[in-house]
C-alpha positions as CSV (number, residue, x, y, z in Angstrom):
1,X,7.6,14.0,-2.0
2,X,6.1,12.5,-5.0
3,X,5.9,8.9,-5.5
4,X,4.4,7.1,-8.9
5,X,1.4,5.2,-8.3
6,X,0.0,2.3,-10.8
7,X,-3.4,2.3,-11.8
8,X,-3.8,-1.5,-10.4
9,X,-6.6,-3.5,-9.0
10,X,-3.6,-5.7,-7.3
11,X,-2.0,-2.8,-5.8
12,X,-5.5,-1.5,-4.7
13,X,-6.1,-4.4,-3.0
14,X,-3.3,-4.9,-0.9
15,X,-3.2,-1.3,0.4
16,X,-7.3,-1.6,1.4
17,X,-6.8,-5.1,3.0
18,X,-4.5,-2.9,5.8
19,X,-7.3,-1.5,7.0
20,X,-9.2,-4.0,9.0
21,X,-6.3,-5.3,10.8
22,X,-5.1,-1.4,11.8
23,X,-8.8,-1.2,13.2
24,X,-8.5,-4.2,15.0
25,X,-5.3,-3.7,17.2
26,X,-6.4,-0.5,17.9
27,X,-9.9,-1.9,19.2
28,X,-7.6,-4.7,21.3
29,X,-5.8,-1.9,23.2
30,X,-8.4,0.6,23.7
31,X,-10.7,-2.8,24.9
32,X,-7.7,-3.6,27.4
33,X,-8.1,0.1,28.7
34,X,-4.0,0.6,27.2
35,X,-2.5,3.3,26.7
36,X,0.7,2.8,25.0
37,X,3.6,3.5,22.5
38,X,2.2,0.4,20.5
39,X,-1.3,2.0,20.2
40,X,0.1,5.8,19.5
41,X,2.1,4.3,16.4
42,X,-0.5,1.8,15.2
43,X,-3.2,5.0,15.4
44,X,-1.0,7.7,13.4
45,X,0.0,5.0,10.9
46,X,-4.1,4.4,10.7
47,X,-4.6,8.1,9.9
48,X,-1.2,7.8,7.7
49,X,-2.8,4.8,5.8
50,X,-6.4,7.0,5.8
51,X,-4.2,10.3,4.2
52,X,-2.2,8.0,1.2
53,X,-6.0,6.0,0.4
54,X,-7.8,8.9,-0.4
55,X,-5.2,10.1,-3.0
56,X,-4.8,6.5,-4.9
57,X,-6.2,6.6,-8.2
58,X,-8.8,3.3,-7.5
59,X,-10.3,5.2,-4.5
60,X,-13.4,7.3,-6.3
61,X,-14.1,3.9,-8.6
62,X,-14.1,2.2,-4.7
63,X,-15.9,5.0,-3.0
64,X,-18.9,5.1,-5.8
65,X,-19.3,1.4,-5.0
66,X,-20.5,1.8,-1.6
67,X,-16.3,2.1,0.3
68,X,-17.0,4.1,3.8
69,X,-17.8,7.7,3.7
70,X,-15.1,10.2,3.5
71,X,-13.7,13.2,2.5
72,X,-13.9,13.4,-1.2
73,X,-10.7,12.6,-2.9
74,X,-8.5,15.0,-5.4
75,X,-8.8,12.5,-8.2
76,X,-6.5,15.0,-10.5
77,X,-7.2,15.0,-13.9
78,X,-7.7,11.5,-15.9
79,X,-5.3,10.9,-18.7
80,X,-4.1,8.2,-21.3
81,X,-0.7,6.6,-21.6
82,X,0.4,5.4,-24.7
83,X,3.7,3.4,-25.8
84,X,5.6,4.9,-28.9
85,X,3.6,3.3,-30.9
86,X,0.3,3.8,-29.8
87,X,-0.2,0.9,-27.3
88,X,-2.0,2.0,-24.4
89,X,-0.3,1.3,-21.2
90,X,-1.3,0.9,-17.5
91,X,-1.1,4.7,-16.1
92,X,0.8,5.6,-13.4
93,X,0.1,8.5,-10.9
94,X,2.0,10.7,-9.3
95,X,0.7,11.9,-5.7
96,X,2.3,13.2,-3.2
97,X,2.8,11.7,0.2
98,X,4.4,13.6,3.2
99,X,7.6,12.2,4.5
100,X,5.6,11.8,8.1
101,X,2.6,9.6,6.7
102,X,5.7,7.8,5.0
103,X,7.8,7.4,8.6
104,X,4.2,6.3,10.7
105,X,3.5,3.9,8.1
106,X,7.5,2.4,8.3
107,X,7.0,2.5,12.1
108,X,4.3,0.5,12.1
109,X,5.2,-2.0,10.0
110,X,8.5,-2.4,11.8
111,X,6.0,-2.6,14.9
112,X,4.4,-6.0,13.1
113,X,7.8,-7.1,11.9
114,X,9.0,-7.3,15.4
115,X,6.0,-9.2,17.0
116,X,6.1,-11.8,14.4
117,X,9.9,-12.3,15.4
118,X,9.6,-12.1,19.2
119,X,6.0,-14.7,18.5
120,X,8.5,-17.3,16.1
121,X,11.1,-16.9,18.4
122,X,9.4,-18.0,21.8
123,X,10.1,-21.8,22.9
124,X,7.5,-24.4,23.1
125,X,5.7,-21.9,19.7
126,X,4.3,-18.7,18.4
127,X,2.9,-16.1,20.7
128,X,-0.9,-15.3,20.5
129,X,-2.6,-12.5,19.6
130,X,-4.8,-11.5,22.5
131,X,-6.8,-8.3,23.6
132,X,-4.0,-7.0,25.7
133,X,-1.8,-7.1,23.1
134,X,1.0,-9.1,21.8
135,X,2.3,-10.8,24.2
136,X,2.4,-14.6,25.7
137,X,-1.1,-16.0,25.7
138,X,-3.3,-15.7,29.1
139,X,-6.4,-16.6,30.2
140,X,-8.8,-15.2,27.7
141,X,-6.5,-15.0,24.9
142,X,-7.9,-13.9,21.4
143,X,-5.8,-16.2,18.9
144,X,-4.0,-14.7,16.3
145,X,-2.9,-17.7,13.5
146,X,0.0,-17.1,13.3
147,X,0.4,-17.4,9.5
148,X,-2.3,-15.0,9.3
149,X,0.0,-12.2,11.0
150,X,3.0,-13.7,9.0
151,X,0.9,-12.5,5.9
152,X,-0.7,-9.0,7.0
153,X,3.8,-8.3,7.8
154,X,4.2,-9.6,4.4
155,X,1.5,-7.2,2.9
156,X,2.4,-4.3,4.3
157,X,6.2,-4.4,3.7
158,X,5.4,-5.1,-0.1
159,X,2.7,-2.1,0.1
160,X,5.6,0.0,1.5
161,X,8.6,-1.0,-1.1
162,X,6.0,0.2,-3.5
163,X,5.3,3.4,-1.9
164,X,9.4,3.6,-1.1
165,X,10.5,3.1,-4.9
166,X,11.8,6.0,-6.4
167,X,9.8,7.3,-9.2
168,X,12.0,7.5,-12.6
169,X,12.4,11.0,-13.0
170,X,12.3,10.4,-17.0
171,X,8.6,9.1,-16.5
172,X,7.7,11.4,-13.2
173,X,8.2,14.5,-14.8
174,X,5.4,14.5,-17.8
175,X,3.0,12.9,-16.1
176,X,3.6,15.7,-13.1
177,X,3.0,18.2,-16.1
178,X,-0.2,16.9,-16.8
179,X,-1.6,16.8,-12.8
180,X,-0.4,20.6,-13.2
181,X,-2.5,21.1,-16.4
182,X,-5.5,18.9,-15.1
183,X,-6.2,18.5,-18.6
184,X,-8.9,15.3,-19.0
185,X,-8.6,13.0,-21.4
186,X,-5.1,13.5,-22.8
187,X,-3.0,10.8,-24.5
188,X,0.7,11.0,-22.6
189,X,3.0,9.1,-25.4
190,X,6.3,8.1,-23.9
191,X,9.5,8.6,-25.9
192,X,11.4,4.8,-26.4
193,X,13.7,6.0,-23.5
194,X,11.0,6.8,-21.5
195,X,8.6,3.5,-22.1
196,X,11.9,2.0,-21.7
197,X,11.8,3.3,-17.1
198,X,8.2,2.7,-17.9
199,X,8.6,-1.0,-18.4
200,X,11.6,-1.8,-15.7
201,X,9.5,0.1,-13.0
202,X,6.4,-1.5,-13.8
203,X,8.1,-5.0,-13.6
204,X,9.5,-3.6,-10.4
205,X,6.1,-3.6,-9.1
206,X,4.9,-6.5,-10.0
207,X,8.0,-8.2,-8.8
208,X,7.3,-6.2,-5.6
209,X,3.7,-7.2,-4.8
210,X,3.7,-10.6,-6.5
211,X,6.8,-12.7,-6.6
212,X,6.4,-15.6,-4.9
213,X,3.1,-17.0,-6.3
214,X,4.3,-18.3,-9.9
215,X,0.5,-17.7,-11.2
216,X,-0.1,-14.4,-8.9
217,X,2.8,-13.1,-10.7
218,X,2.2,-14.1,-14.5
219,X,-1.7,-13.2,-13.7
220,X,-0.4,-9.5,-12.5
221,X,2.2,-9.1,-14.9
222,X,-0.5,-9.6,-17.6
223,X,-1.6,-5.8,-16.2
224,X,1.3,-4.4,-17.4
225,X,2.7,-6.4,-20.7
């Protein structure tokens, strides 16, 4: 399936910062010599995570910076959107994503969501984090603040309702035509109906990944209009 990704810093950002803590529960459990369903769907939603990265259209700017080495990315071809009357807009990609990468990434996330419940629902507090795992805290414990994990949940679900939100068809359709022509430096002008989707699924997005943070949001918005 096809979904419609912005060309956004913001976005960018929030997708990256899901690395480190991937890496670091799967470093816990292999440390605590575990082999378990936690580790299985927090290591395919790594290589999920690795497979959607490489095809965001921020990754060869962040990979020419000095990002980790990796397969080279399909950047597609580069294009200009333009409102109907010229304005130039914030492009949006289309890439595809496999409904598996899709369904390890949901899994783990509802993986996080259900740790941060089970940690705000024991008595006397929140669990720990700790090498073994989640769990309650032993001997040896590696603490996990909880608002921290509150947060990375919070991240990742708003990275997911962006991956999850269904492309306008009105917008997904020319811009697929021009990752078919791989034609560089084309202006894409959207018809009034078109900039029309344009503008409710942008402010989708930024609702999405912002809201919540009066100045986060009017700062991101500011992308957009």
């Amino acid at each position: 399936m096809y979904v419609l990704v912005p060309d956004d810093p913001v976005f960018f950002a929030k997708f990256q910062s899901l690395e480190e803590p991937l890496l670091r529960r799967l470093y816990q459990l292999h440390s605590a010599g575990l082999d378990c369903a936690d580790g299985r769907i927090i290591s395919d939603a790594y290589d999920s995570w690795v497979q959607v990265l490489l095809k965001l259209p921020l990754w060869s700017d962040w990979h020419a910076a000095g990002g980790p080495v990796g397969p080279e990315p399909d950047d597609g071809a580069g294009y200009v959107l333009l409102s109907e009357r010229g304005d130039p807009l914030t492009s949006l990609y289309p890439i595809e994503v496999t409904a598996a990468d899709l369904g390890h990434l949901t899994a783990c996330l509802e993986l996080f969501a259900g740790h941060d419940r089970a940690r705000l629902a024991l008595p006397g507090g929140p669990r720990s984090e700790w090498a073994g795992g989640w769990g309650d805290a032993p001997a040896g414990q590696r603490s996990g603040p909880p608002e921290r994990e509150g947060q990375l949940t919070d991240v990742f679900r708003r990275v997911m309702e962006v991956l999850l939100l269904p492309p306008p068809q009105g917008l997904l359709a020319p811009l697929m035509r021009q990752l078919v022509l791989r034609e560089a430096a084309v202006a894409v002008i959207l018809r009034h109906e078109q900039e029309t989707e344009y503008r409710r699924y942008c402010e989708d997005i930024v609702t999405i990944l912002s809201a919540g943070d009066n100045f986060a949001y009017r700062s991101h918005r500011a992308l957009y209009f």
